[in-house]
C-alpha positions in Angstrom: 139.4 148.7 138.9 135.5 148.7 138.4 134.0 146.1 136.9 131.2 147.3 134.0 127.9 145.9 133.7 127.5 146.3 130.3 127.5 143.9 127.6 130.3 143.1 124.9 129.9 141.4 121.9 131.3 137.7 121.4 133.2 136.3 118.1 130.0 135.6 116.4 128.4 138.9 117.2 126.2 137.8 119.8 126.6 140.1 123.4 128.1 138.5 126.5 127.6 139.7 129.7 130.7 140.4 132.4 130.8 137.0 134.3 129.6 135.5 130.8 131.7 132.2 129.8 133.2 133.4 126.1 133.9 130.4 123.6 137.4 128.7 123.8 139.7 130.3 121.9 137.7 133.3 121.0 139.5 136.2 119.8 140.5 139.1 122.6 141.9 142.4 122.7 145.3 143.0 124.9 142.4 144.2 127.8 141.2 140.7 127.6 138.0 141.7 125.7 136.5 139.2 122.8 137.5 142.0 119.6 134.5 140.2 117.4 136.3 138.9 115.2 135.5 135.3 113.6 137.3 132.5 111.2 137.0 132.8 107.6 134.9 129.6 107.7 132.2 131.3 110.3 132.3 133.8 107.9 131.0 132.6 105.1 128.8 130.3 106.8 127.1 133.8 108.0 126.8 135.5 105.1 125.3 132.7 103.0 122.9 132.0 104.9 121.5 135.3 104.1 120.8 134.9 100.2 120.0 131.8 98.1 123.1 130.9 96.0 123.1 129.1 92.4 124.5 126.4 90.3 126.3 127.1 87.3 123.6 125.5 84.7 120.5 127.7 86.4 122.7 130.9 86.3 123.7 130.1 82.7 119.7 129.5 81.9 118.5 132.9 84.0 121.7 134.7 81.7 120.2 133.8 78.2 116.6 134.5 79.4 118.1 137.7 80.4 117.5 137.3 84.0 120.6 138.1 85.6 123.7 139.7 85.3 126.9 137.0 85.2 129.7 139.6 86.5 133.1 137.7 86.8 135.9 139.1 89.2 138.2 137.2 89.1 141.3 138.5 88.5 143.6 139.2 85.1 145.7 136.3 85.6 142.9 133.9 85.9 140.9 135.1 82.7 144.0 134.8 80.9 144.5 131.0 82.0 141.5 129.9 82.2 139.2 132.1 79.5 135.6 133.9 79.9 132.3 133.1 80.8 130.9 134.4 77.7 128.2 137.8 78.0 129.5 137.6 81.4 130.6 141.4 82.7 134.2 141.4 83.7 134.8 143.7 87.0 137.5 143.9 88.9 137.1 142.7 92.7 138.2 146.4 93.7 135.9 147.9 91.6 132.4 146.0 91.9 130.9 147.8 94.5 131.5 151.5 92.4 130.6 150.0 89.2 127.5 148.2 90.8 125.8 150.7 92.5 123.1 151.8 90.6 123.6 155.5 92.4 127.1 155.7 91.9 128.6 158.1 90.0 130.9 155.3 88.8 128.1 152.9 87.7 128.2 150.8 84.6 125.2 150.9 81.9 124.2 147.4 83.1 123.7 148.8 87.1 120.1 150.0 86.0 118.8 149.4 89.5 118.6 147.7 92.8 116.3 144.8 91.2 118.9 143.8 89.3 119.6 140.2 89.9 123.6 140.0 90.1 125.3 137.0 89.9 128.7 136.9 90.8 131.7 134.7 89.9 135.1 134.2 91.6 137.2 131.2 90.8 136.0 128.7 92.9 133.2 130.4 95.0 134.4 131.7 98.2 135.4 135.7 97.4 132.3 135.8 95.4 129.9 135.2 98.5 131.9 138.1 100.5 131.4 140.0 97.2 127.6 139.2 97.3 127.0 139.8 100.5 129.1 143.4 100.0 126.1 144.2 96.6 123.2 143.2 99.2 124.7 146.4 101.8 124.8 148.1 98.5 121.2 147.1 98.6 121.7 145.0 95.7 119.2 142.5 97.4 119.1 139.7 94.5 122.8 139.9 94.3 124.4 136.1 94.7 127.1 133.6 93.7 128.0 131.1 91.6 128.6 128.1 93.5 132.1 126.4 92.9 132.7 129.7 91.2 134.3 129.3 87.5 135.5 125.6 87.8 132.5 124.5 88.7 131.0 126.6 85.5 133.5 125.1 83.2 133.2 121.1 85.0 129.6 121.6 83.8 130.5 121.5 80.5 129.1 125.4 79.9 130.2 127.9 77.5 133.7 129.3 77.6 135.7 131.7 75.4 139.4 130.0 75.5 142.0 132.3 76.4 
């Protein structure tokens, strides 16, 4: 068996050398090498750091000065029991990135380009930054999030269409 001297990457994408100690408890491959992958948590800690996100009461404000786009993605189930944000653009989660893309054949009339600032709303803020940071490889680059998603829209006391 020959030992490589090349490197391989490490949970958090960084590259470790052979001989290189790899964090405790750091995913591996049945050949014993790190596979890359990281916690949900690590995750999202990654991809926020990458775009500015926003309250509820400045994303309602940008939305009536006709700012931004509020696109909710929550799913059917949620909208029914909870209600809508309104003027908000209901997508589904499986659906954003073709109805987003301002060159896709499947766009919507509201994806006019990639200056549009997007933002998007799960139900408490976590799918929406993976969503987010899925628009900005889209190169959707003002896409962001609501922080707290939804609840924390509708614990702000903002506007929302019963169900």
């Amino acid at each position: 068996m020959s030992v490589s001297s090349t490197s391989v990457a490490t949970p958090l994408g960084e590259a470790a050398t052979p001989g290189e100690a790899i964090p405790l408890g750091a995913p591996t491959a049945p050949d014993g090498a790190t596979t890359g992958a990281v916690g949900i948590d690590a995750l999202l800690e990654r991809v926020r750091s990458d775009y500015e996100r926003i309250e509820p009461r400045d994303a309602h404000a940008a939305a009536q000065a006709g700012q931004t786009l509020l696109v909710d993605i929550r799913y059917a189930a949620l909208r029914e029991r909870d209600g809508l944000i309104p003027g908000a653009l209901v997508v589904e989660r499986n659906e954003l990135e073709w109805r987003l893309d301002p060159q896709g054949s499947h766009r919507l009339p509201e994806a006019t380009g990639h200056d549009l600032r997007i933002v998007v709303i799960c139900d408490e803020g976590y799918a929406s930054s993976l969503a987010a940071e899925s628009l900005h490889r889209l190169g959707l680059h003002r896409a962001t999030d609501l922080i707290g998603g939804f609840q924390a829209w509708r614990a702000a006391g903002l506007p929302v269409t019963p169900p």
